[in-house]
PyMOL Python script that loads the backbone (N, CA, C, O; Angstrom):
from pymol import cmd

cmd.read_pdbstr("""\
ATOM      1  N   UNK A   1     110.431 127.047 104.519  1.00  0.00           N
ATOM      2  CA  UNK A   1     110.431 125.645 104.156  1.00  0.00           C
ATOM      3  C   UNK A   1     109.167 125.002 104.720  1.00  0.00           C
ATOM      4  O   UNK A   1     109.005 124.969 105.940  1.00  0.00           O
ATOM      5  N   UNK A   2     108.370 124.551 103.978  1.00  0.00           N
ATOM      6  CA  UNK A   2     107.367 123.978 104.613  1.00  0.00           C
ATOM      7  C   UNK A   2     107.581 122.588 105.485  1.00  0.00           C
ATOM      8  O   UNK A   2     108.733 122.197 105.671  1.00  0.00           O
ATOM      9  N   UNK A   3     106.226 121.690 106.129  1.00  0.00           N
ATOM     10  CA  UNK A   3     106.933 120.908 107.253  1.00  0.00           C
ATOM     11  C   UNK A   3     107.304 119.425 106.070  1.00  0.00           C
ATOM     12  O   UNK A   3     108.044 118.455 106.238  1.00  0.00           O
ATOM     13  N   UNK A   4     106.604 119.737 105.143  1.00  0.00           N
ATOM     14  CA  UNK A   4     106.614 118.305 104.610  1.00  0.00           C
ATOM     15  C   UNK A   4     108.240 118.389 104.149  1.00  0.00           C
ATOM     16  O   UNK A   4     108.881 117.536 104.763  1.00  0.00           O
ATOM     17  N   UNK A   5     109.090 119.204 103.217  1.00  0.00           N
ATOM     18  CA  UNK A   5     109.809 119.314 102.888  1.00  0.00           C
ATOM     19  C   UNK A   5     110.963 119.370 104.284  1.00  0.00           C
ATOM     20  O   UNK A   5     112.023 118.747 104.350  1.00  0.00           O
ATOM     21  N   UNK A   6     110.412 120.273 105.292  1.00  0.00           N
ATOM     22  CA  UNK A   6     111.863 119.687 106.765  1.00  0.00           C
ATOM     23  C   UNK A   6     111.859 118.031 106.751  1.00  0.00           C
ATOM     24  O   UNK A   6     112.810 117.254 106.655  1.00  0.00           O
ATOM     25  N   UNK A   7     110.251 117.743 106.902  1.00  0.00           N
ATOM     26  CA  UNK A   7     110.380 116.062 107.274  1.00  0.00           C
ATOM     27  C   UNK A   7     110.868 115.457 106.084  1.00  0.00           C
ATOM     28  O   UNK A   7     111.805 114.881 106.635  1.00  0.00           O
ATOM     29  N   UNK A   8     110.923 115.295 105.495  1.00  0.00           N
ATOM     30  CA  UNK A   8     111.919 114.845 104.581  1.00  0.00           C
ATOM     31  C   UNK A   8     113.821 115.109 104.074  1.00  0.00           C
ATOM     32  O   UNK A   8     114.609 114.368 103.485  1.00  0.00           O
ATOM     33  N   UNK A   9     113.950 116.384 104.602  1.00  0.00           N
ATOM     34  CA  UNK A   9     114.699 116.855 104.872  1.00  0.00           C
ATOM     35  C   UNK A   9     115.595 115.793 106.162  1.00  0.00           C
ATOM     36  O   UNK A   9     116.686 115.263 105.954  1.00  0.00           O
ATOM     37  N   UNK A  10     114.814 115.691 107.432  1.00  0.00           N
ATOM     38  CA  UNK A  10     115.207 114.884 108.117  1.00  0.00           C
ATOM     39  C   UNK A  10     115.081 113.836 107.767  1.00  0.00           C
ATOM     40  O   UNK A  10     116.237 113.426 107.881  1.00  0.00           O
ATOM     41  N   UNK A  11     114.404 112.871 107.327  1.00  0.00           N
ATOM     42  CA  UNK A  11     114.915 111.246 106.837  1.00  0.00           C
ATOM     43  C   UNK A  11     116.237 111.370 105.843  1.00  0.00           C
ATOM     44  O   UNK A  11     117.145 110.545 105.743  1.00  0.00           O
ATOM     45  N   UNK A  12     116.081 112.737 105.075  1.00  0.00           N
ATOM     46  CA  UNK A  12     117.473 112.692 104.363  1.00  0.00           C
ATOM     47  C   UNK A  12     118.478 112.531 105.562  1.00  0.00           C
ATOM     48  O   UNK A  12     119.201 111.540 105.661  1.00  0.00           O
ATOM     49  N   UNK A  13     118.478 113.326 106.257  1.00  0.00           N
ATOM     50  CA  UNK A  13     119.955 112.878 107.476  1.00  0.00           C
ATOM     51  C   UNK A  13     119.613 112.057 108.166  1.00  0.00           C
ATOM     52  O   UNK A  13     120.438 111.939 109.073  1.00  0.00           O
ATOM     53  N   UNK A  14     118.557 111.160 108.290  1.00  0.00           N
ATOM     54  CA  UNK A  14     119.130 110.334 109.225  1.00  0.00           C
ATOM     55  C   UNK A  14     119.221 108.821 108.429  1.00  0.00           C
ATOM     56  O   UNK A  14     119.312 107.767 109.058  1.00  0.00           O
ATOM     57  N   UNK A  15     119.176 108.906 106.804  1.00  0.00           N
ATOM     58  CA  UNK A  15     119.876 107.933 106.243  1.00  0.00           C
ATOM     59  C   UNK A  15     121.189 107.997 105.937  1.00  0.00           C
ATOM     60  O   UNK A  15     121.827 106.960 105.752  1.00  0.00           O
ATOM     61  N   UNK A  16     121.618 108.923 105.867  1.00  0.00           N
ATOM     62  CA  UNK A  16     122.915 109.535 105.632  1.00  0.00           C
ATOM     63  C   UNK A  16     124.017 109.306 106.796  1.00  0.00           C
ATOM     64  O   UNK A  16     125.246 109.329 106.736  1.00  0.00           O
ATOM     65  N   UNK A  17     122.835 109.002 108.235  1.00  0.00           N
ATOM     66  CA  UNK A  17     123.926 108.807 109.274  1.00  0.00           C
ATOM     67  C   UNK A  17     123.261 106.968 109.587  1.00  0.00           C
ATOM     68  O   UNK A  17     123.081 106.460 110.694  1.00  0.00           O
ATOM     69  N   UNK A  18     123.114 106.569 108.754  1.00  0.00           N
ATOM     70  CA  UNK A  18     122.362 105.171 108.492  1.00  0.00           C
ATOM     71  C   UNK A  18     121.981 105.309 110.193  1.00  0.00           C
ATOM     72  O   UNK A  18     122.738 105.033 111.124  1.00  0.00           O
ATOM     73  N   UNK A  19     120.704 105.774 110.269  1.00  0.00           N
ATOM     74  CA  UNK A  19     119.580 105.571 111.185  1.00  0.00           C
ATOM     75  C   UNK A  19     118.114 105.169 110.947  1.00  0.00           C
ATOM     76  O   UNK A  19     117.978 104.840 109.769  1.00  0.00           O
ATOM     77  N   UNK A  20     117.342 105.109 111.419  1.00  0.00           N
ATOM     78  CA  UNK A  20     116.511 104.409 110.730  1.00  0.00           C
ATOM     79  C   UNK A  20     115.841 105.696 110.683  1.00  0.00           C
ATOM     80  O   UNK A  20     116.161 106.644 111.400  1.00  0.00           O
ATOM     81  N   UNK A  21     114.602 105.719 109.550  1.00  0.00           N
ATOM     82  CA  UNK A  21     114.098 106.945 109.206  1.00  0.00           C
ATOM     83  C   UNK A  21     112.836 106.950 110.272  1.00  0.00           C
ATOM     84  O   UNK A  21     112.238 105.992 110.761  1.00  0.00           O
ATOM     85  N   UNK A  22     112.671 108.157 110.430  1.00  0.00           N
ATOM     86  CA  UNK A  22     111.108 108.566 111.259  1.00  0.00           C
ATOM     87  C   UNK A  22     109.907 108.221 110.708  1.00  0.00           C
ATOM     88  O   UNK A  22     109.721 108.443 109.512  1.00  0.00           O
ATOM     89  N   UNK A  23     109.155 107.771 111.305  1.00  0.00           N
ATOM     90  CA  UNK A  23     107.935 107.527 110.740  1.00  0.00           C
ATOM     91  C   UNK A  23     107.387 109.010 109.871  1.00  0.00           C
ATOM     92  O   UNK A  23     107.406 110.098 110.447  1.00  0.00           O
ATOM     93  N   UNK A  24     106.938 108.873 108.513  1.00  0.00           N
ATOM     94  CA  UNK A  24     106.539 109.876 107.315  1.00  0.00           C
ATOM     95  C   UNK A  24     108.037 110.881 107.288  1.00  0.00           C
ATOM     96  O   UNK A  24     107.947 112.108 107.246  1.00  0.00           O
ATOM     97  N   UNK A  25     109.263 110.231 107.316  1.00  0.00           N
ATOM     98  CA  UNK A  25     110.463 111.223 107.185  1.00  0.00           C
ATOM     99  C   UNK A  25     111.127 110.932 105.557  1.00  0.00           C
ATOM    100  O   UNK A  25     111.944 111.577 104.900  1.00  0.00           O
ATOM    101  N   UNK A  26     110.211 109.397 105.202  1.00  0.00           N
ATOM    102  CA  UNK A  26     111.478 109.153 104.214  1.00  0.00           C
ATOM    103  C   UNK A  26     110.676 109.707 103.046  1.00  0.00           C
ATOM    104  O   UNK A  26     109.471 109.458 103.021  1.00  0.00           O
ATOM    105  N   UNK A  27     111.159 110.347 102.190  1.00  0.00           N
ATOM    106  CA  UNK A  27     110.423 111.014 100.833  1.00  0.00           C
ATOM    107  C   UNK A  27     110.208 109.701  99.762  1.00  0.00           C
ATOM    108  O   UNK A  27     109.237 109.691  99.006  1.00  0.00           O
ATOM    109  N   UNK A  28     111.052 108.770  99.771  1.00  0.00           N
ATOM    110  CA  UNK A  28     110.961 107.587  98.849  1.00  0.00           C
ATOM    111  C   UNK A  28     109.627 106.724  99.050  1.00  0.00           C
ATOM    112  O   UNK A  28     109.135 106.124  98.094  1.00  0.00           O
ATOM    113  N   UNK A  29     109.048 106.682 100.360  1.00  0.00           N
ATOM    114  CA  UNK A  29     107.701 106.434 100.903  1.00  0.00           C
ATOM    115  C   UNK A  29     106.936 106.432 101.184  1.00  0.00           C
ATOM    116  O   UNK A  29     106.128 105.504 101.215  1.00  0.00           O
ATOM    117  N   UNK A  30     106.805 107.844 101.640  1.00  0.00           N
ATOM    118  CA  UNK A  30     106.031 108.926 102.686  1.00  0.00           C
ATOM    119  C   UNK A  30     104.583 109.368 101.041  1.00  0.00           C
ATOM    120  O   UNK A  30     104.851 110.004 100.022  1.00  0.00           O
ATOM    121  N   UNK A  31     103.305 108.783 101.387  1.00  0.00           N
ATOM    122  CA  UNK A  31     102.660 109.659 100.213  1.00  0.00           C
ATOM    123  C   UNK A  31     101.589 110.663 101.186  1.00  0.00           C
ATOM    124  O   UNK A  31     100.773 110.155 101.955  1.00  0.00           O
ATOM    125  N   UNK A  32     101.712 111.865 101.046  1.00  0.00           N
ATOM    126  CA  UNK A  32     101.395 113.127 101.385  1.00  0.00           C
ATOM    127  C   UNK A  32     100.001 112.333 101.933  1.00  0.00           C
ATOM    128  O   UNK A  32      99.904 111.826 103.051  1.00  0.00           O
ATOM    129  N   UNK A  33      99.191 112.337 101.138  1.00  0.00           N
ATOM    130  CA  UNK A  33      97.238 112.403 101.106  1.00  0.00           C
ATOM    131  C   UNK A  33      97.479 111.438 102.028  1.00  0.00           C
ATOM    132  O   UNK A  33      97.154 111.916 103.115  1.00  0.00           O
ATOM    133  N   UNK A  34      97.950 110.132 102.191  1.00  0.00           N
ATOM    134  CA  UNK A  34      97.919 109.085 103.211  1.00  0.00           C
ATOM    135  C   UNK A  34      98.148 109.739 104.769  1.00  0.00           C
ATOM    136  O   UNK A  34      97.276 109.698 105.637  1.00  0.00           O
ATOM    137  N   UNK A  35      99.573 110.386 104.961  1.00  0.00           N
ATOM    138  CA  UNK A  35     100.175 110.665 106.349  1.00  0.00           C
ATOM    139  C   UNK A  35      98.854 112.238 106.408  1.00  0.00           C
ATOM    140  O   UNK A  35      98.043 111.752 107.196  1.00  0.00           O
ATOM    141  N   UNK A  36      98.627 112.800 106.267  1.00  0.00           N
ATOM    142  CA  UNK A  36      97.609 113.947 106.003  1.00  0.00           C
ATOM    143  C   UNK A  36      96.527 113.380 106.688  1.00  0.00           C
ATOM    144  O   UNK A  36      96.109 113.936 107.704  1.00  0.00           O
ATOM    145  N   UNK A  37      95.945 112.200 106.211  1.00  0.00           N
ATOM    146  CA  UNK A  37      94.151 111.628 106.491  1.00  0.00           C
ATOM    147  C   UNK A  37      95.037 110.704 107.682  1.00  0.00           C
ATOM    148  O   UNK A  37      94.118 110.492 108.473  1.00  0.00           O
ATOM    149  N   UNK A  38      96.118 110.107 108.219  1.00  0.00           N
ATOM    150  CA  UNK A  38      96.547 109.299 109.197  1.00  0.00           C
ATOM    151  C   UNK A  38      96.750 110.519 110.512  1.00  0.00           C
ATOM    152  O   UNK A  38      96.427 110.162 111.645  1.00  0.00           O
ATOM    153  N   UNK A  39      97.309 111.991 110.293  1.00  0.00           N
ATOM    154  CA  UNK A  39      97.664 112.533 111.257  1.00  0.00           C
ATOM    155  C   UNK A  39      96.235 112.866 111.464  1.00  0.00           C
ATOM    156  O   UNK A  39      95.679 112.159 112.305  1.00  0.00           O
ATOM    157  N   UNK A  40      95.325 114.009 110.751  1.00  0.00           N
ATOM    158  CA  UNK A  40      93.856 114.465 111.215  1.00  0.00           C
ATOM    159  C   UNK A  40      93.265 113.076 111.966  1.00  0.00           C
ATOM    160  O   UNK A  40      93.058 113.062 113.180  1.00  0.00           O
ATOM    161  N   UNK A  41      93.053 112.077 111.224  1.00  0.00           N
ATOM    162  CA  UNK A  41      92.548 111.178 112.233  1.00  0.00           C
ATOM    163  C   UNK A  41      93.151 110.797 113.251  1.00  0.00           C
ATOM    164  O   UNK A  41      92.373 110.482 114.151  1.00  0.00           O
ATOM    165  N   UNK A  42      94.129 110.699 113.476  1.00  0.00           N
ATOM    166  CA  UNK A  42      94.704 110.404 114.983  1.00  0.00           C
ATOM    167  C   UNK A  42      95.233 111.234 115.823  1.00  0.00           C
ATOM    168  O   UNK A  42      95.676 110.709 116.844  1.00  0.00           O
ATOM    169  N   UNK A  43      95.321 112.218 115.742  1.00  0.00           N
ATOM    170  CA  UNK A  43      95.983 113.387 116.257  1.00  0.00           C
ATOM    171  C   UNK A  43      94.621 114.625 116.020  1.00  0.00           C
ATOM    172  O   UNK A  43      93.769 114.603 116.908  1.00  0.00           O
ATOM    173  N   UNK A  44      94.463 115.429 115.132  1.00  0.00           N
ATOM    174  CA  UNK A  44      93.965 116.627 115.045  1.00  0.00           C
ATOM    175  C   UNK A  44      92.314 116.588 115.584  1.00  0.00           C
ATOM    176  O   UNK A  44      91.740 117.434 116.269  1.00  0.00           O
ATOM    177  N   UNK A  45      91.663 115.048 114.914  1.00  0.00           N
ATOM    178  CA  UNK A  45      90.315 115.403 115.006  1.00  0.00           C
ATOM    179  C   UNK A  45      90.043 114.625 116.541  1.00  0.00           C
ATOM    180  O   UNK A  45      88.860 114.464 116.842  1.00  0.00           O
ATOM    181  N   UNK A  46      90.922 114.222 117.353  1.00  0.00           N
ATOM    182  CA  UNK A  46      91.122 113.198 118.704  1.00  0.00           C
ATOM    183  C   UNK A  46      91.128 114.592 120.143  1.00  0.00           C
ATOM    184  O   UNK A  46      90.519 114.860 121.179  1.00  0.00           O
ATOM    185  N   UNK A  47      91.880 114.945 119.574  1.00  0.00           N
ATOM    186  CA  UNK A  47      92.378 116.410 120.202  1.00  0.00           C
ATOM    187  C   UNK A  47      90.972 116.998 120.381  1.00  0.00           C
ATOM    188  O   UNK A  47      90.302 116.895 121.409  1.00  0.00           O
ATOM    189  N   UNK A  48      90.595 117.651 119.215  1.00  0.00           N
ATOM    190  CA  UNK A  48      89.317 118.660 118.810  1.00  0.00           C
ATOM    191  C   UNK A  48      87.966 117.758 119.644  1.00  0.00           C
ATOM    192  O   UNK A  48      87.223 118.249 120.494  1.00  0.00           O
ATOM    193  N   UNK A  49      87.920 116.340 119.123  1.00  0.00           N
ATOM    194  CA  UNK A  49      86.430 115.962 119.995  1.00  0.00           C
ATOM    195  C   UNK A  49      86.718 115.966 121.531  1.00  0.00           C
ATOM    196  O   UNK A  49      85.653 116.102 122.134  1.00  0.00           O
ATOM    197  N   UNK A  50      87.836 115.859 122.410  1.00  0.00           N
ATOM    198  CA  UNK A  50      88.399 116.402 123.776  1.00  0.00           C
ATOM    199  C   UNK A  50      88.001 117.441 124.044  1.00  0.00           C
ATOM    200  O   UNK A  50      87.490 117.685 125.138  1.00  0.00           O
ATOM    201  N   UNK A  51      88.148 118.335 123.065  1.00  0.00           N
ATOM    202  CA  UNK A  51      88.052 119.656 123.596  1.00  0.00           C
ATOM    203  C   UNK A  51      87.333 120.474 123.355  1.00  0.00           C
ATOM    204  O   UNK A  51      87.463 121.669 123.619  1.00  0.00           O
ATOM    205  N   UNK A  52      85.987 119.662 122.518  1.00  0.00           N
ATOM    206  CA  UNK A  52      84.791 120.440 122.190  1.00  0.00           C
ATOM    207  C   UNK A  52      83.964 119.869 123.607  1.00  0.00           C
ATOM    208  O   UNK A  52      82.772 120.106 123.806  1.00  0.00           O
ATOM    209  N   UNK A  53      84.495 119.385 124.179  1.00  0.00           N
ATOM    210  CA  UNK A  53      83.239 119.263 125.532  1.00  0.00           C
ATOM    211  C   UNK A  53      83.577 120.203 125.958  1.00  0.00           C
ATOM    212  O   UNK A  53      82.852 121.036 126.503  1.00  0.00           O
ATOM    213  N   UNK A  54      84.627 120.262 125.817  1.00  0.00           N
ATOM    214  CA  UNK A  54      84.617 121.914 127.106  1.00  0.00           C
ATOM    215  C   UNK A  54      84.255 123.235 126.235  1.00  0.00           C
ATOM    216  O   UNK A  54      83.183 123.833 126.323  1.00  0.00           O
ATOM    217  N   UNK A  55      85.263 123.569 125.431  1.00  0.00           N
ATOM    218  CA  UNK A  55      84.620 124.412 124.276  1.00  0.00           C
ATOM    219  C   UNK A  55      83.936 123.985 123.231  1.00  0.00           C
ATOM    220  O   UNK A  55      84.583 123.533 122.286  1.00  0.00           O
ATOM    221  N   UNK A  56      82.290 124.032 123.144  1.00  0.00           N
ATOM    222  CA  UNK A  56      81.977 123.575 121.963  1.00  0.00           C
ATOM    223  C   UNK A  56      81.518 124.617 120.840  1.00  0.00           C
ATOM    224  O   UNK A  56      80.513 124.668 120.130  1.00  0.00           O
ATOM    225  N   UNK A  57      82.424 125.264 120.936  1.00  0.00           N
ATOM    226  CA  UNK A  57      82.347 126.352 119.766  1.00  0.00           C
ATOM    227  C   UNK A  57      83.375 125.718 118.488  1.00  0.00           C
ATOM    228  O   UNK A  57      83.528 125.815 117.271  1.00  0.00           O
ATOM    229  N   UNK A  58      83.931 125.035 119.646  1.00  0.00           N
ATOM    230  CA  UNK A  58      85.012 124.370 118.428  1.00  0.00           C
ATOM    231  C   UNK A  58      84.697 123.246 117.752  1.00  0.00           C
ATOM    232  O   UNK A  58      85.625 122.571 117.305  1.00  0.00           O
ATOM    233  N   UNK A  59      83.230 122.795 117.531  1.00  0.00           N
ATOM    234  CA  UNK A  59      82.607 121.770 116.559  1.00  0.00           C
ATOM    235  C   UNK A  59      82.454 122.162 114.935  1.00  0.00           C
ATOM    236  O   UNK A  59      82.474 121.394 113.974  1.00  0.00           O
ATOM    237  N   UNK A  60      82.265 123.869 114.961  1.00  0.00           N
ATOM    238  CA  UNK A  60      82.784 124.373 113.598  1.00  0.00           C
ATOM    239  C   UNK A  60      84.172 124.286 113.001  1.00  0.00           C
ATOM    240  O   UNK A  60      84.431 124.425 111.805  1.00  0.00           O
ATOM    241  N   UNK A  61      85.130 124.012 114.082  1.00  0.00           N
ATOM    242  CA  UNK A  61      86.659 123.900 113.638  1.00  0.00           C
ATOM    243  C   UNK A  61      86.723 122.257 113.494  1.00  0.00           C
ATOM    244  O   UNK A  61      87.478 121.668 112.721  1.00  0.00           O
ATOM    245  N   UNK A  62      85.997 121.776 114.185  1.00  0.00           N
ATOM    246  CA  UNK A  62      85.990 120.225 113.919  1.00  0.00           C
ATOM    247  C   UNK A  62      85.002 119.870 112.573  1.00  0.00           C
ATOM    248  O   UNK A  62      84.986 118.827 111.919  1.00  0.00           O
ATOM    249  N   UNK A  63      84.649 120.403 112.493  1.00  0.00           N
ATOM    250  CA  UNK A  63      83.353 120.119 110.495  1.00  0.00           C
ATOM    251  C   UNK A  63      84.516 120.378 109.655  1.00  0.00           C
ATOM    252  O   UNK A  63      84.799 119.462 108.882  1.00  0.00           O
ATOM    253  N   UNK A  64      85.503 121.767 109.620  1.00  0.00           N
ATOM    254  CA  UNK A  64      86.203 122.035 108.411  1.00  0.00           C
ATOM    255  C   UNK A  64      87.576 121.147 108.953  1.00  0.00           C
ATOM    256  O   UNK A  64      88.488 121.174 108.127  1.00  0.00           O
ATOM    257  N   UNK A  65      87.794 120.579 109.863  1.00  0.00           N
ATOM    258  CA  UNK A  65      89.081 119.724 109.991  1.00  0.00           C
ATOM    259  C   UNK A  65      88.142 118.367 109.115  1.00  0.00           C
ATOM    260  O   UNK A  65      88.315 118.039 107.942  1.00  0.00           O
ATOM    261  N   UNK A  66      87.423 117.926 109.823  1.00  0.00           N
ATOM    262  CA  UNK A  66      86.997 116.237 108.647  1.00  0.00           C
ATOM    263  C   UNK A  66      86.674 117.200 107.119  1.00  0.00           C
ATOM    264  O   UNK A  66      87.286 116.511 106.303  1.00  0.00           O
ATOM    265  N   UNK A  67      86.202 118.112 106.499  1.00  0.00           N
ATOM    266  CA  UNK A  67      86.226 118.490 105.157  1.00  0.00           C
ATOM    267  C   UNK A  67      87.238 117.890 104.729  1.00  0.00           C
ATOM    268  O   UNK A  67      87.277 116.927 103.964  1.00  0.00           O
ATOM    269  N   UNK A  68      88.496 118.729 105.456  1.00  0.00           N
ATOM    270  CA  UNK A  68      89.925 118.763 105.056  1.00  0.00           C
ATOM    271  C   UNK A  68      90.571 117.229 104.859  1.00  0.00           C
ATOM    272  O   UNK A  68      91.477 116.868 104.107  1.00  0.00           O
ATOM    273  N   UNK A  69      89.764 116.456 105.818  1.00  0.00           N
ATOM    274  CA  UNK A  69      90.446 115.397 105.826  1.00  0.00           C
ATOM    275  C   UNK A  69      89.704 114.321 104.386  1.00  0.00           C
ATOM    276  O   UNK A  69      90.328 113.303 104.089  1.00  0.00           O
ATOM    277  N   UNK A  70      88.833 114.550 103.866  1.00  0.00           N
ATOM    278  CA  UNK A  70      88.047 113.564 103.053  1.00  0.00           C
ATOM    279  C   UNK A  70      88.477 114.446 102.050  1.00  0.00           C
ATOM    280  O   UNK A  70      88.481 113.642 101.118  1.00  0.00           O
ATOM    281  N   UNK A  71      88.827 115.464 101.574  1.00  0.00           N
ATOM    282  CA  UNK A  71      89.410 116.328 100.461  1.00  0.00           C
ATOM    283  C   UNK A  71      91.065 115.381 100.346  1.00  0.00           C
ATOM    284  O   UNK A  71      91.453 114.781  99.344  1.00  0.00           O
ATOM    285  N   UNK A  72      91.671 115.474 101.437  1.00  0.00           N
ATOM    286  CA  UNK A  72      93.523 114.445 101.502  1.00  0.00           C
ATOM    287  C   UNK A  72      92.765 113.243 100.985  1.00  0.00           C
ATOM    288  O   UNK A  72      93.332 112.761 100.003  1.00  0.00           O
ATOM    289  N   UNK A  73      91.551 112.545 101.374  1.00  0.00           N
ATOM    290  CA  UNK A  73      91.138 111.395 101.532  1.00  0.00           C
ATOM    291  C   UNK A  73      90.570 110.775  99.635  1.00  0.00           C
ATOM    292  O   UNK A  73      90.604 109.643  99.154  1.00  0.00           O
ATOM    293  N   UNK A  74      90.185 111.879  99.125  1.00  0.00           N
ATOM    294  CA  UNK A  74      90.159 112.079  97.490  1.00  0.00           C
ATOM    295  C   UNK A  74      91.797 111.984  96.912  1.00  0.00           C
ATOM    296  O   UNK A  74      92.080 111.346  95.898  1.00  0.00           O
ATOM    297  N   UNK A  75      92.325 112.372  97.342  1.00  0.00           N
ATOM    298  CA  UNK A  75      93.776 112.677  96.431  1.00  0.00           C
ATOM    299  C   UNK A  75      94.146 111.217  96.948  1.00  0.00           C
ATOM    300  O   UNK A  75      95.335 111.163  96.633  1.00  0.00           O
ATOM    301  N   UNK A  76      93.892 110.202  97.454  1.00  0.00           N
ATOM    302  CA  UNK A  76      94.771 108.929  97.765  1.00  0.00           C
ATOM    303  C   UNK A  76      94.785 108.425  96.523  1.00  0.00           C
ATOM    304  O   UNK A  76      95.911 108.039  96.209  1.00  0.00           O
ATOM    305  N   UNK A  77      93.885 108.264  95.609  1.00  0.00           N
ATOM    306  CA  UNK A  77      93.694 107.964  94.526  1.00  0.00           C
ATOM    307  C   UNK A  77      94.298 108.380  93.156  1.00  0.00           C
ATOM    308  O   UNK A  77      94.318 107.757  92.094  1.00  0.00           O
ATOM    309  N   UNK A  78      94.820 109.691  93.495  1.00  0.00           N
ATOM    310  CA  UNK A  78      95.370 110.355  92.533  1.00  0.00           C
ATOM    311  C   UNK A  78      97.072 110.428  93.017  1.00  0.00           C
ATOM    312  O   UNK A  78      97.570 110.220  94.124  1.00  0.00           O
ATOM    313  N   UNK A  79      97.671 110.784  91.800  1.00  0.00           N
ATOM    314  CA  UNK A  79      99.128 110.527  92.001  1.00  0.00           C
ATOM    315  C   UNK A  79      99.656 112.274  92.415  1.00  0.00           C
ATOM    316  O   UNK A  79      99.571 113.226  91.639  1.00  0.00           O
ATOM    317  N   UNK A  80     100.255 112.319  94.000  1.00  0.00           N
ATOM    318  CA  UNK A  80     100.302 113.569  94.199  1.00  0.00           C
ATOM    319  C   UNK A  80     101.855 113.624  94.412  1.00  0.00           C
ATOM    320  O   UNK A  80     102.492 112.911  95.188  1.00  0.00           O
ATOM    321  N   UNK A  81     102.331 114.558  93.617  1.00  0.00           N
ATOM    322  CA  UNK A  81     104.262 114.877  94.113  1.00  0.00           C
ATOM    323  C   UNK A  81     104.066 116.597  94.468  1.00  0.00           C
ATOM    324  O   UNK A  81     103.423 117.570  94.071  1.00  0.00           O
ATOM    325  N   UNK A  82     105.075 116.229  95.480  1.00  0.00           N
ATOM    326  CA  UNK A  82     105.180 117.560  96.484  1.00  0.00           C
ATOM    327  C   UNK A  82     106.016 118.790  95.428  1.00  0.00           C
ATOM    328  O   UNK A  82     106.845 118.295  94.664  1.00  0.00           O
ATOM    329  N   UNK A  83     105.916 119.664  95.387  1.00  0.00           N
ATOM    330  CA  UNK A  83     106.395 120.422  94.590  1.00  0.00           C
ATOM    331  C   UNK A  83     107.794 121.232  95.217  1.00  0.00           C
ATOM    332  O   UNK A  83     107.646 122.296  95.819  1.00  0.00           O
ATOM    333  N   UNK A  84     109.079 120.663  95.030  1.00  0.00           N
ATOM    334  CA  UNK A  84     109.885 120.458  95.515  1.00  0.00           C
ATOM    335  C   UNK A  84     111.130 122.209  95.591  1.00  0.00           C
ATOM    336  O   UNK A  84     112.152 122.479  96.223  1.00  0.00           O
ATOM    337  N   UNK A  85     110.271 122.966  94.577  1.00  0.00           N
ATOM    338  CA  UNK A  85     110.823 123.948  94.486  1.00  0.00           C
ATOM    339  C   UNK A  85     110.395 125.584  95.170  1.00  0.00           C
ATOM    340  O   UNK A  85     110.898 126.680  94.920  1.00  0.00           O
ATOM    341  N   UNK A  86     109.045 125.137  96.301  1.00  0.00           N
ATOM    342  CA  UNK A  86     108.227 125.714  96.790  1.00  0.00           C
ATOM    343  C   UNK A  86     109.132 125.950  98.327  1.00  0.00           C
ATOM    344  O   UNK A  86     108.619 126.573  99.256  1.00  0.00           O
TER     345      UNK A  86
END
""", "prot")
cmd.dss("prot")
cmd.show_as("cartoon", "prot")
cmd.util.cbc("prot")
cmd.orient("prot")
């Protein structure tokens, strides 16, 4: 099961136990390319510039993390549904 499909998975139960949903849990809201370019930027590429002072071998893992992120950052524009049978 991939993570997008658990996290959604979980906003399914925790509307079901009327809780409030997790931030990117509810599938009715949650659009992929958005939470994608919100986590790399705040989380993945935050992490990576930390820890290229110490290792800076990892500035090549930090070039193909922002690729990745302006590639999510193209699809905002386009209408993307998760393929639900994957």
């Amino acid at each position: 099961m991939s993570s997008f499909k658990k996290t959604k998975f979980k906003g399914d139960k925790e509307k079901e136990m009327n809780l409030p949903v997790s931030m990117l849990c509810d599938r009715n809201t949650t659009k992929i390319p958005e939470s994608q370019v919100f986590f790399i930027a705040s989380f993945v590429e935050e992490l990576l510039n930390n820890f290229k002072l110490r290792f800076p071998e990892l500035n090549k893992l930090l070039d193909i993390v922002k690729e990745n992120k302006e590639k999510w950052a193209e699809l905002k524009s386009k209408i993307y549904i998760l393929d639900e049978s994957v």
